[in-house]
C-alpha positions, -999 to +999 in steps of 0.1 A: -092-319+150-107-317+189-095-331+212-116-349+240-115-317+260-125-298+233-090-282+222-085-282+188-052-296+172-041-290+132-028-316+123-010-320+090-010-354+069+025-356+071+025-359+107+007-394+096+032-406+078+065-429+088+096-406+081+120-425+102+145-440+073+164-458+097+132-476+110+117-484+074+149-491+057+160-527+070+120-539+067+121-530+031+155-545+020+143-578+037+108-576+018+127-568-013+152-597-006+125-620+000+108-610-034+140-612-050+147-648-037+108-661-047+118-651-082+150-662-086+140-696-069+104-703-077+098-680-104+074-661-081+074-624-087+037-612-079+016-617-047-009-636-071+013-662-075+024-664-042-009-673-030-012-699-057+024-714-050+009-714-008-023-729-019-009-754-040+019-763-008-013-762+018-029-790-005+000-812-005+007-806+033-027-819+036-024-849+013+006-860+034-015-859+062-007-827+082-041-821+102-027-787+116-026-767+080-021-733+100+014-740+112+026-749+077+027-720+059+023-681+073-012-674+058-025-639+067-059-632+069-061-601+045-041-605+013-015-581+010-007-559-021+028-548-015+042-570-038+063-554-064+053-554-100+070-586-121+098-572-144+107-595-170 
């Protein structure tokens, strides 16, 4: 890779990657956890169904006459696929 003053830099794909344990470790046991409670809860175990179970919530929010649907429920604008695979 070059640089903008024309220096060129190797640069190895691990030097891409997160390797800090103590930085990804407490993000993934709270995604984990939350997974883990939408299944034991609301029988939710893929990202599919989560986006049904929010649709379905956002419909009744608006049927009760919530006019601000974006507070009600955290709705990112790219679906995400990190959702574990449903074990059963």
């Amino acid at each position: 890779m070059t640089d903008d003053l024309g220096n060129t830099h190797k640069i190895h794909i691990a030097d891409l990657l997160e390797n800090n344990v103590d930085s990804m470790m407490p993000d993934y046991i709270r995604e984990m956890s939350g997974w883990a409670a939408l299944n034991k809860h609301a029988n939710i175990g893929t990202q599919a169904e989560l986006d049904k179970y929010k649709q379905v919530a956002l419909q009744h929010s608006k049927k009760a006459g919530d006019g601000d649907l974006s507070r009600a429920i955290d709705t990112p604008s790219t679906p995400s696929s990190d959702a574990p695979p449903r074990t059963h």
